[in-house]
C-alpha positions, 0 to 999 in steps of 0.5 A: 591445174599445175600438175594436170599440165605436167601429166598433160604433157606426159602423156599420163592420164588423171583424175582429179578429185573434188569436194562438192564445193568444187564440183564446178573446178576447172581441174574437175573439168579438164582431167580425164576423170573425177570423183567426188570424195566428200562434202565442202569441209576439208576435214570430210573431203581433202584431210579424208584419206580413206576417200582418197585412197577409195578414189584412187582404188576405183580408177585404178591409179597408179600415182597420188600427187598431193599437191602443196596444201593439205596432206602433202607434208602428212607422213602418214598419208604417205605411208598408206599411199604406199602401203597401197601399192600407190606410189607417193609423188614425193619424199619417203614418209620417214623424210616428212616426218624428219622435216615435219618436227621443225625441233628435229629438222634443225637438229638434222641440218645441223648434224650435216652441216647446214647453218642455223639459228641459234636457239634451244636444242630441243623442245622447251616445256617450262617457263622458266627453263625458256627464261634460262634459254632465253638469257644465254640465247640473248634477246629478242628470241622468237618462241616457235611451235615445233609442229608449227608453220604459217605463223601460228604458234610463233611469238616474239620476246624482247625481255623476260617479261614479254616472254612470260607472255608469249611463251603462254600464248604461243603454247596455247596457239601451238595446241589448237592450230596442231594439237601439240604445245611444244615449243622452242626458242630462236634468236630473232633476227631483226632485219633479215631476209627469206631466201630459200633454196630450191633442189631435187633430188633423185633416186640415185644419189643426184642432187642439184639446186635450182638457185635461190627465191627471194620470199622476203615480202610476206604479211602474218609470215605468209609469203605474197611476192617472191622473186629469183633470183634474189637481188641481194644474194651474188654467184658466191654465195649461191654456190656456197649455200647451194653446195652445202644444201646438196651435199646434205640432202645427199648424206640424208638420201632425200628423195623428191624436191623440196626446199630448204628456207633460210633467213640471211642477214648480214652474209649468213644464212641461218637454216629455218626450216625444209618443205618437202613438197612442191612450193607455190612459188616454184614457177619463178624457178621454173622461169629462170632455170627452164626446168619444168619441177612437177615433171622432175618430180613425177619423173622422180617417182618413176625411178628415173634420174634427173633430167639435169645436172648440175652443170646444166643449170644457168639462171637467165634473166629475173622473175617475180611472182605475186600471189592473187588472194581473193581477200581485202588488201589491208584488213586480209579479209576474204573475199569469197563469191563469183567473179563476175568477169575475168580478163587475164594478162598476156604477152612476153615473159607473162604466166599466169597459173590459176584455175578461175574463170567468168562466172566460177564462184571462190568458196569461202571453205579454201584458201584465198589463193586464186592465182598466180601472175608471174612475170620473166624479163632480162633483168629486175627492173625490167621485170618490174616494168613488165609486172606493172604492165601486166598489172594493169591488164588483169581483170577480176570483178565480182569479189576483192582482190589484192590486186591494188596492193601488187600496183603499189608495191611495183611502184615503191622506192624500196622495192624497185630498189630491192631494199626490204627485209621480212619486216618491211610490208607489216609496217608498209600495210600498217602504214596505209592503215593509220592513213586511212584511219583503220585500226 
């Protein structure tokens, strides 16, 4: 739907491709055409690139988006776009894969100057070269898997004991979630924040930043509340970090948006990793900065320059997006089915990005995400005021939201007073769990 409303608005026609478990999708409904590409499996419809490619053949396509879940970090997929004379709505296939090896990758930012975390240089394939690294390192170290993402493969070590165990597991996650056990080790910083830093670039040699979001509150590594700007980064450090980041995309000669995640703590920020493709939470940019991303990016594609500069970009006021699952708030259970009814929140400074209506019915084949509230105001605290009302507008019946954890959340001591790190809403949610008496 994002990407639909950005074409829309374009005046570029779409087709929407679907599995049959979305036939009933309001993308589906809305973009000129649609092609079934394959049944509800991801593996036999959206992993399918030979449908795919199909799909866009028969419509005579001129563009693939590939969204931000799925294929859209798979440089291959985007070498056969491209080899089909379609074009690719992102970085070169040879920047995903850079990017795609978080190994490499660090490699790569170090190599043009971006800070990050000290670790192993490479890959780390016996225990005990990793009990080696891991007392020059010093502990905590953090066993990572190099084809990694969304917290598989990733293991925390305080002593060599612990080590041993998690150097195992971590490999034995990494092989089944990616089909690759490489691992390597990092130091595990204790109480830091996710800050990342969005930016675009063009074809030719224009590079700006957007400014930072603040992912900090996020459940098993995965993010659900992210804001910008961050409340604990000041104009300095933006410009400091933001300068760095440009000047290094420039030197690769990235091409597309993408962002760049970091871990800041005690006024460092240590390099994580790079996406190259859109993010979920890019509208809390777009919000502060007026500057449409998934626009720039097709403008991009099309060989035309940024529609900004970086003089032109001036954060205005606070935004803060949360992610809607369709899950149980504290046990993280899904909760696919059909929402029975469906009222969505309304009034200034209120966006509410999601593709659900009374009477569609979530399959349990997805991701659990079903919306995104975001919300815009002068200042933090006001935007806080706003979400909580907003909050308190929103409807979804029929199936379990995390809707009651967004209410508590809003209205803690912590966060209003931003106080928090990437440790803060595990503990927060066990906290409740042990309240309630839940394992």
């Amino acid at each position: 739907m994002r990407v639909w409303r950005a074409c829309r608005e374009l005046g570029i026609a779409t087709v929407a491709v679907h599995s049959e478990a979305d036939k009933n999708a309001m993308h589906v409904q809305l973009c000129d055409q649609s092609v079934c590409i394959g049944p509800a499996p991801a593996a036999k419809s959206y992993l399918h690139i030979p449908a795919i490619i199909s799909a866009a053949e028969i419509t005579g396509a001129d563009a693939i988006h590939p969204g931000y879940g799925f294929l859209s970090e798979n440089a291959r997929f985007a070498e056969i776009v491209e080899a089909h004379g379609i074009t690719f709505i992102g970085p070169r296939p040879s920047q995903i894969r850079l990017m795609g090896d978080k190994i490499a990758a660090k490699t790569a930012a170090k190599s043009v100057g971006i800070p990050v975390v000290p670790g192993t240089p490479g890959g780390v394939g016996q225990e005990d070269d990793a009990l080696i690294a891991a007392e020059d390192i010093g502990y905590p170290v953090l066993v990572k898997a190099a084809a990694g993402g969304g917290g598989r493969g990733m293991k925390v070590a305080r002593s060599s004991d612990e080590l041993r165990q998690a150097f195992s597991t971590a490999r034995r996650e990494a092989r089944a979630a990616f089909g690759d056990d490489s691992v390597y080790l990092e130091r595990y910083l204790d109480r830091p924040r996710h800050i990342e830093i969005q930016i675009a670039a063009d074809t030719h040699g224009n590079v700006i930043h957007l400014g930072e979001r603040d992912c900090s509150l996020q459940r098993r590594h995965q993010k659900i509340w992210e804001e910008a700007p961050s409340p604990v980064i000041d104009a300095a450090a933006r410009d400091k970090i933001g300068d760095v980041v440009c000047t290094a995309l420039r030197q690769l000669g990235y091409r597309g948006v993408g962002t760049i995640e970091f871990l800041y703590q005690d006024g460092e920020f240590f390099f994580i990793e790079m996406n190259t493709r859109l993010q979920v939470e890019h509208p809390v940019t777009e919000m502060v900065t007026g500057v449409d991303l998934v626009r720039e990016q097709i403008l991009i594609a099309q060989g035309e320059t940024l529609s900004r500069r970086q003089e032109d970009i001036a954060l205005q006021g606070h935004s803060i997006e949360v992610r809607v699952n369709a899950e149980n708030a504290l046990t993280y259970a899904p909760s696919p089915g059909k929402i029975t009814q469906f009222h969505a929140p309304g009034g200034l400074g209120v966006r509410f990005d999601s593709a659900i209506y009374a009477g569609y019915s979530v399959p349990p084949h997805y991701d659990s995400l079903i919306g995104k509230l975001i919300v815009t105001a002068d200042n933090r605290r006001a935007a806080i005021a706003r979400l909580q009302r907003a909050l308190g507008e929103i409807s979804v019946t029929g199936i379990e939201t995390n809707l009651p954890l967004f209410n508590d959340l809003a209205r803690d001591s912590d966060i209003i007073a931003g106080d928090y790190t990437i440790h803060w809403l595990e503990r927060f949610l066990a906290a409740k769990r042990a309240a309630l008496g839940m394992a």
